[in-house]
GUMIFI-685324 format. One line per 2 residues: their letters; for each residue x, y, z of C-alpha. Coordinates in steps of 0.25 Angstrom, whole numbers, m for minus. Layout:
a = X/Y/Z ~ ...
//
This chain:
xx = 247/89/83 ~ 252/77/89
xx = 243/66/90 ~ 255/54/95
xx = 249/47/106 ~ 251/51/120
xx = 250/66/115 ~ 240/72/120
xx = 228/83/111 ~ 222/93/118
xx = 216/86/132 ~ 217/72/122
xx = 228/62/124 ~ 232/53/112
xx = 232/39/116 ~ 230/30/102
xx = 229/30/88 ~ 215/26/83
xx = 216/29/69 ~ 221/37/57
xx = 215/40/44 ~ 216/51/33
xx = 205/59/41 ~ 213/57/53
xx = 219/49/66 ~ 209/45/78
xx = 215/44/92 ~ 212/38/105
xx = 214/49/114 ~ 211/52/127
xx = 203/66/134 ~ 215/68/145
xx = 202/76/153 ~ 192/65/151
xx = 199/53/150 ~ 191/48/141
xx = 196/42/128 ~ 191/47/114
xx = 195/46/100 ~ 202/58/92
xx = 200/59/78 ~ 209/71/72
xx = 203/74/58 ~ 214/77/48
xx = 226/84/51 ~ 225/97/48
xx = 211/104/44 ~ 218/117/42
xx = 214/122/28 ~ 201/111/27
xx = 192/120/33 ~ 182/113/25
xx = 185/100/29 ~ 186/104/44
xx = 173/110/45 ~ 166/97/39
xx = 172/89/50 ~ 168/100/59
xx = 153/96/53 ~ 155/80/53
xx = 162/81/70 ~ 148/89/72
xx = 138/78/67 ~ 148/69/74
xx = 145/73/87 ~ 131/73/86
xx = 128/59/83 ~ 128/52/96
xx = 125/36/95 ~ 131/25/101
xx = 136/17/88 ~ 144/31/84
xx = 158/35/90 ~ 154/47/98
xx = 162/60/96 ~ 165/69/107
xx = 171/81/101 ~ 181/89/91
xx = 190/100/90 ~ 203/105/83
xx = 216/106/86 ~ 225/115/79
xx = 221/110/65 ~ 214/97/67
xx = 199/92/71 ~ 201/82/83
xx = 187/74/85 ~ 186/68/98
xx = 179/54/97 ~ 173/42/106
xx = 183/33/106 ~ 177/19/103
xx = 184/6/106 ~ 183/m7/97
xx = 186/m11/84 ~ 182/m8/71
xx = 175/m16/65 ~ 187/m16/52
xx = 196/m22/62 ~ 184/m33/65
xx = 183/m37/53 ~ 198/m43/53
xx = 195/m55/60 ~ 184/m57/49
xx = 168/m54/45 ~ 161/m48/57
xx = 150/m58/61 ~ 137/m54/56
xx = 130/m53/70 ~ 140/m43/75
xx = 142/m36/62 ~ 128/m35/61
xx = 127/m28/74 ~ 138/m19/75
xx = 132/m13/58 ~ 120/m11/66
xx = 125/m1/74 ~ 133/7/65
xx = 121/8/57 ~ 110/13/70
xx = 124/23/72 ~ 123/27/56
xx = 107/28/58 ~ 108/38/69
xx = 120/46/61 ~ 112/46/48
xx = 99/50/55 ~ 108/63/59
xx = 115/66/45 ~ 129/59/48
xx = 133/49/38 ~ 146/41/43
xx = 153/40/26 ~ 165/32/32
xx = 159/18/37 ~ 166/7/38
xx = 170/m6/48 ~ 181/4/54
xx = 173/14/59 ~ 164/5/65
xx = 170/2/79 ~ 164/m10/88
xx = 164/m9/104 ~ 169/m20/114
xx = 154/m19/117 ~ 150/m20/101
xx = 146/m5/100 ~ 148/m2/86
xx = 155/13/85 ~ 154/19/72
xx = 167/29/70 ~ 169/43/62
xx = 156/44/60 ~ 153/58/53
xx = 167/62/50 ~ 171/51/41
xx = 161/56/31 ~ 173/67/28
xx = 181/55/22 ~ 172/52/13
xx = 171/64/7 ~ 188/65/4
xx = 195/59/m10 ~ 192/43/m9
xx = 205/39/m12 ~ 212/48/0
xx = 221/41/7 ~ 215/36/19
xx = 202/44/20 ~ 194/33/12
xx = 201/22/7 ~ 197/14/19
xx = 183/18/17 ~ 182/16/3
xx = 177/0/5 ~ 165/6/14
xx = 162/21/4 ~ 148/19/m2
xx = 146/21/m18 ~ 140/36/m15
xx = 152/41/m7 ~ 162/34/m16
xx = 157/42/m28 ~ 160/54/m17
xx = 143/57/m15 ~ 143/70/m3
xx = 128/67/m1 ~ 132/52/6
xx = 118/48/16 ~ 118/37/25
xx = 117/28/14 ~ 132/29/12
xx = 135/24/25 ~ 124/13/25
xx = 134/7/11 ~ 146/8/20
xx = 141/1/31 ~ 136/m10/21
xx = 150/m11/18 ~ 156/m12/30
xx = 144/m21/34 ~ 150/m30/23
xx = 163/m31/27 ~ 160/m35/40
xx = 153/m46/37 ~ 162/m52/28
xx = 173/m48/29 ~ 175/m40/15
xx = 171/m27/8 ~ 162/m27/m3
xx = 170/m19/m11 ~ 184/m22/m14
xx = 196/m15/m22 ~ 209/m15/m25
xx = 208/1/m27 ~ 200/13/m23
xx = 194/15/m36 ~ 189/1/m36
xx = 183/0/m22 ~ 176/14/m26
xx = 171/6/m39 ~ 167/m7/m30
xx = 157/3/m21 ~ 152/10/m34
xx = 151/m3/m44 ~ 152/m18/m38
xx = 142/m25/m29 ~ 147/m31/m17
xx = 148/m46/m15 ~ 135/m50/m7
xx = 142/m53/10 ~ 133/m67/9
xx = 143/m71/m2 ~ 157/m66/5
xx = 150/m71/19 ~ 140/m84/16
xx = 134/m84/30 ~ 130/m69/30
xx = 114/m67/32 ~ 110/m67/19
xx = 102/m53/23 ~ 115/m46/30
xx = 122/m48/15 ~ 108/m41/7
xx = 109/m31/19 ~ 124/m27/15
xx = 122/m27/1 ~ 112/m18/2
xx = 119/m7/9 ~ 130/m10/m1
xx = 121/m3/m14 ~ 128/4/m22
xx = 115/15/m24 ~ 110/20/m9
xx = 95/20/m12 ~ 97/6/m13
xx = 105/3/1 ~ 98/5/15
xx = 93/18/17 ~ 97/20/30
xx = 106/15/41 ~ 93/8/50
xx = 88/1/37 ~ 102/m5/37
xx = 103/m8/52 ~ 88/m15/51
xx = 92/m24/38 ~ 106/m27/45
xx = 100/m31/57 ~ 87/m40/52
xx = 97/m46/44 ~ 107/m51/56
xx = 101/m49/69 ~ 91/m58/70
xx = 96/m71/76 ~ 110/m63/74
xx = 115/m51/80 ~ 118/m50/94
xx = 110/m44/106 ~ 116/m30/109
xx = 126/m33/121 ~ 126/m19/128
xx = 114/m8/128 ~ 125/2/121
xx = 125/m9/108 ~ 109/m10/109
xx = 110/5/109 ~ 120/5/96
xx = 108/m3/89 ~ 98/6/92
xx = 91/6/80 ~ 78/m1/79
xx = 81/m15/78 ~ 77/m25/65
xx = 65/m31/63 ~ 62/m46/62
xx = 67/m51/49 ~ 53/m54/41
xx = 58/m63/33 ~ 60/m74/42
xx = 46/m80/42 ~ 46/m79/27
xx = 59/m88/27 ~ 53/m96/37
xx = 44/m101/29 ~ 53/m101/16
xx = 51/m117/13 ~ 35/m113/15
xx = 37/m105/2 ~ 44/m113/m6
xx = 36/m125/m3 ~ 22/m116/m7
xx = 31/m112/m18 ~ 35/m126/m25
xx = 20/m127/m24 ~ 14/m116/m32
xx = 26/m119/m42 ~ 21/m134/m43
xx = 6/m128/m43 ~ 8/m120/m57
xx = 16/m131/m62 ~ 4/m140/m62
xx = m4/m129/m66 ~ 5/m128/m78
xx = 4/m143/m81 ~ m10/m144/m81
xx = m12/m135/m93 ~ m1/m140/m102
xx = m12/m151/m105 ~ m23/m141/m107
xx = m13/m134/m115 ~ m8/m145/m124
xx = m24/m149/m126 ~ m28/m136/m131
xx = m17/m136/m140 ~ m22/m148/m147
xx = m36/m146/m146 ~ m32/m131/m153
xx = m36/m139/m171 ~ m49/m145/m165
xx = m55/m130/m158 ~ m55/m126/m172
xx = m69/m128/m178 ~ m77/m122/m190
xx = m84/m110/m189 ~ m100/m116/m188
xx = m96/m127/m179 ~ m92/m121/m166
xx = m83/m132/m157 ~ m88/m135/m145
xx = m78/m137/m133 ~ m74/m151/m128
xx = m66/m148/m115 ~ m76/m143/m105
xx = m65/m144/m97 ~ m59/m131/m104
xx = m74/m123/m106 ~ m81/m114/m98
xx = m95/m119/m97 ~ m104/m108/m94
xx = m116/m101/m98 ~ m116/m93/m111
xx = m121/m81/m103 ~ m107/m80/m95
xx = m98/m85/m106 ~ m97/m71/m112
xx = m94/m67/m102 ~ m84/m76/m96
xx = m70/m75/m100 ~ m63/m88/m103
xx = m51/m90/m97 ~ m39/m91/m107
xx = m33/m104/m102 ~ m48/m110/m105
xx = m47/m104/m119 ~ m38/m114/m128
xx = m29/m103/m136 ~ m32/m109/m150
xx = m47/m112/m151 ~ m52/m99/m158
xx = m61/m106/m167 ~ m70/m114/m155
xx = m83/m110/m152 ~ m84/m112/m137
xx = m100/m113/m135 ~ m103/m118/m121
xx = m115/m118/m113 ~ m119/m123/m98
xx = m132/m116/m95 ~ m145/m123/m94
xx = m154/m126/m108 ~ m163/m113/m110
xx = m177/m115/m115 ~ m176/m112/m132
xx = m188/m102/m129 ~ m177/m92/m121
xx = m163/m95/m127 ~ m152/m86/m122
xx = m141/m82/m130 ~ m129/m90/m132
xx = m115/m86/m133 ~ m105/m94/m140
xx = m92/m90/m138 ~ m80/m92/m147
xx = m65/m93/m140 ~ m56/m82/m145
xx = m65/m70/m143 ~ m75/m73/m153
xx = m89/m65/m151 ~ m100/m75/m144
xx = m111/m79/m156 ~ m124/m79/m153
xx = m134/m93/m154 ~ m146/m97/m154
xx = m152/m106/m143 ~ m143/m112/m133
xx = m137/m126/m137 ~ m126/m134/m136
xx = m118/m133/m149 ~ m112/m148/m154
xx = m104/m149/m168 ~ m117/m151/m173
xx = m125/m138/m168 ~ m126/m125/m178
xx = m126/m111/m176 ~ m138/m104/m181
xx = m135/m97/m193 ~ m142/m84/m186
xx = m130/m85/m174 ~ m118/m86/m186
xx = m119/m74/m195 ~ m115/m64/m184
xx = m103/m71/m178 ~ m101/m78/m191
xx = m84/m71/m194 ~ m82/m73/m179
xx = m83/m86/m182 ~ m75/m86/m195
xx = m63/m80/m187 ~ m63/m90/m177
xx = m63/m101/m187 ~ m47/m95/m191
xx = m37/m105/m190 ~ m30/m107/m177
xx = m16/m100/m174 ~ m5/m110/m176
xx = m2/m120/m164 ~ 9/m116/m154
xx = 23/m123/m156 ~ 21/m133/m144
xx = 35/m134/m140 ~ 32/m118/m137
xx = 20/m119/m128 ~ 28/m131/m120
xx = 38/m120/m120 ~ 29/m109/m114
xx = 22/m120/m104 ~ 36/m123/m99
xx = 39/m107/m98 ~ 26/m105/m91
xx = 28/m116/m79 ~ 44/m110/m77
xx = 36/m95/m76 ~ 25/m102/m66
xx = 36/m110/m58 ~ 45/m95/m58
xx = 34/m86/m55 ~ 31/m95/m42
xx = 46/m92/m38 ~ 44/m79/m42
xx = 33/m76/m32 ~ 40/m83/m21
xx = 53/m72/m24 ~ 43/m60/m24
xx = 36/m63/m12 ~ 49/m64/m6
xx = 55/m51/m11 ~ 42/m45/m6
xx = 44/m51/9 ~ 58/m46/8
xx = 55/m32/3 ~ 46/m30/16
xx = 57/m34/26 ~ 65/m26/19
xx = 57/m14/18 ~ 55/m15/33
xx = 70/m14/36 ~ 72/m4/25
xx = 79/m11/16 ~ 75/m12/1
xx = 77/m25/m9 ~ 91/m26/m16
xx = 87/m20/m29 ~ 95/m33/m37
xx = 85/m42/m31 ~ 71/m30/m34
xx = 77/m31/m47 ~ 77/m44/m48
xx = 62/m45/m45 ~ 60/m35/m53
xx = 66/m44/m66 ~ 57/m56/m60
xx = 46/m51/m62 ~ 48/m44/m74
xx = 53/m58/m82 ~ 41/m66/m76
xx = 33/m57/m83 ~ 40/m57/m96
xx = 41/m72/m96 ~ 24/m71/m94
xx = 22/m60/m104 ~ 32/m72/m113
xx = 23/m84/m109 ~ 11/m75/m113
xx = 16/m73/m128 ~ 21/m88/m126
xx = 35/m84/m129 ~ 42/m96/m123
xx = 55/m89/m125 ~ 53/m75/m119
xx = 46/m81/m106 ~ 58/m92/m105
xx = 66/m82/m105 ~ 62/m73/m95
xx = 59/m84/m86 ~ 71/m86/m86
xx = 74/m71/m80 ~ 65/m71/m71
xx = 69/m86/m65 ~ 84/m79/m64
xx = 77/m67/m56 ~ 70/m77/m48
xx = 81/m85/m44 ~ 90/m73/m40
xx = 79/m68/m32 ~ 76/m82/m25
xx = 93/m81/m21 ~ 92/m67/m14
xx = 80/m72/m7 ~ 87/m85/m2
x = 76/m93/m9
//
């Protein structure tokens, strides 16, 4: 049949050549009844023989024309002629957005704007089973007016499923094929599309593919293996937001991409349009962005008031460390105090430091627990007998208790009194508690190496300091989940793993401090500060 222009097909004059490819050539033509001017696409030359082929076309030209919607080339019919299937098409002019890209990135307004509507065009085909499989920047077409036309949609899905290295039919769409479809999945969902779009999305704004190759085998590999280069760092003054947007469509498992095309379209736009994208210049673009629009980002009050934070910040940081320094004195004095709270077994010692015993009436001191930072760790052998209540009448004495630090059974006295150095237990209160008393009397465990406890002071205040930043990065990741969670999106799985590891060496380093194994907790401080500090850059803090 001859398709030369000027010939004429049926009621169909030829008038230009739109394109050609291994699926086929498109024409300009024109309907010689009508006068209106349509796009023929003739599918493969000859389908005689490929029966099996012809009748999936037959199938895909069917869920064609049902999709209806303003950001899809429309089609208005198909036939054969002798051995051919002839699809007559909207004919849509503008320029691709391939032939865009040659004077350079796409600004981030108008790219950000034009992405929007393919994806309410994908919505609307994916809420109808259609999955496009061939998107990329040269089946997007933009209007005069901005209308963004998304081409072949339904049919290209046959391309996909021929040999990836046939001449023509895929080599120009390998740069945009997601992992799944590359490893040749015949289940692809919208999930598929959702990865080539965040390639294309890519390339647009700056100006180079994320995968690159100097074969098909290695671009196949790229998709399958290699992360992509984050866009902030090809493209400096991209939104920060619009480069975690693409990389997230860009993962390599689909659970872990957006979910659907209107999660994508609301993360794109919160992330570009306010104080950015354009107002829509003509109802029909307002119509092309029908989609419910993006809520307000809920993270500008939170970095508002950024300086705020950090200033409350620096102030818990210098409250703990004042904290810390008012006990190393405590500390160091116990230590030295530790031979003199040794005394004989018939003599209990009675407690100089009011400062560091609790007062309280014997009733209420069994009672009580004591605090272990009141507790000096090396004073086993004290007897600790205090007394505040009023004197009681010898005629109705109460029982005492006097107890000994380190768990030791309370012994029971006579009459209330204050015990000196010179005061002496009845014999009738000694015999019962008697090897109680003996044990308590043992020798002291040895002193600690002081350079070890300066050690483990030094670890504890770089834990307290850490654990203040620390905070600071959860409450952000908490905020950031929420907003992300309202636009569908989830958080990058590096960065939840990374939270994951923070929290996990905090606690080892505390379990350590709690041993006093300076080494073990020094060392996992050290992990945890690098978990920190990698999730204070994502964060911008």
């Amino acid at each position: 049949m001859n398709y030369e222009i000027g010939s004429r097909i049926g009621d169909y004059e030829i008038l230009q050549v739109l394109g050609a490819g291994g699926m086929g050539r498109v024409y300009k033509v024109r309907n010689t009844i009508s006068d209106r001017v349509e796009a023929m696409k003739v599918l493969l030359p000859n389908l005689e023989g490929n029966t099996d082929l012809a009748d999936r076309f037959t199938r895909e030209i069917k869920v064609q024309a049902s999709l209806d919607h303003p950001n899809i080339a429309a089609l208005h019919t198909a036939l054969r002629i002798e051995n051919q299937l002839v699809m007559l098409m909207e004919f849509v002019e503008g320029t691709p957005l391939d032939t865009m890209m040659e004077t350079g990135p796409v600004p981030v307004d108008k790219a950000a704007d034009y992405f929007a509507q393919v994806l309410s065009a994908l919505s609307y085909a994916h809420g109808r089973g259609v999955v496009h499989r061939d998107l990329k920047p040269g089946n997007m077409m933009v209007t005069p007016t901005g209308l963004v036309k998304l081409m072949d949609f339904g049919i290209a899905k046959m391309s996909a499923d021929r040999k990836l290295t046939q001449t023509g039919s895929t080599v120009g769409s390998l740069y945009y094929m997601s992992p799944e479809q590359i490893k040749g999945a015949l289940d692809l969902d919208p999930r598929s599309d959702l990865y080539s779009l965040g390639v294309s999305l890519y390339e647009i704004v700056t100006g180079a593919r994320p995968f690159q190759g100097d074969s098909e085998y290695s671009i196949m590999a790229a998709h399958l293996e290699h992360k992509p280069l984050p866009p902030i760092q090809i493209t400096p003054n991209l939104p920060p937001g619009l480069s975690e947007v693409i990389l997230q469509a860009l993962e390599k498992e689909p659970e872990n991409r957006f979910q659907t095309a209107d999660a994508f379209r609301t993360a794109l736009l919160h992330v570009c349009r306010p104080g950015q994208a354009p107002a829509p210049s003509s109802p029909r673009k307002a119509a092309a962005r029908s989609a419910p629009a993006a809520p307000p980002p809920a993270a500008r009050p939170a970095a508002a008031h950024r300086g705020l934070w950090i200033a409350i910040g620096a102030v818990v940081a210098i409250a703990v460390i004042a904290a810390v320094a008012t006990q190393i004195p405590r500390f160091r004095r116990t230590a030295a105090e530790n031979p003199a709270a040794q005394t004989s077994a018939t003599e209990p010692a009675v407690s100089s430091q009011p400062a560091e015993s609790s007062r309280m009436p014997d009733s209420a001191q069994s009672e009580t627990p004591v605090a272990p930072d009141a507790v000096p760790s090396q004073t086993t052998g004290a007897i600790d007998a205090t007394h505040s209540a009023p004197p009681v009448p010898p005629a109705a004495p109460p029982p005492a208790s006097v107890q000994a630090h380190g768990g030791l059974p309370a012994a029971k006295a006579g009459p209330k009194a204050a015990l000196t150095p010179d005061a002496q237990i009845p014999p009738s209160s000694q015999a019962e508690p008697a090897p109680a008393v003996r044990e308590a009397a043992a020798p002291p465990p040895p002193a600690e190496n002081p350079q070890i406890a300066e050690r483990l002071t030094e670890v504890r205040e770089q834990l307290n300091l850490l654990n203040v930043r620390a905070g600071t990065v959860k409450s952000s990741l908490d905020n950031l989940r929420r907003r992300q969670a309202a636009s569908g999106l989830g958080l990058r799985s590096d960065m939840a793993g990374a939270a994951q590891r923070m929290e996990y060496y905090l606690s080892q380093a505390e379990s350590a401090l709690d041993r006093r194994d300076a080494e073990s907790a020094g060392k996992n401080l050290g992990l945890a500060e690098r978990e920190v500090s990698k999730l204070e850059s994502f964060l911008g803090k």
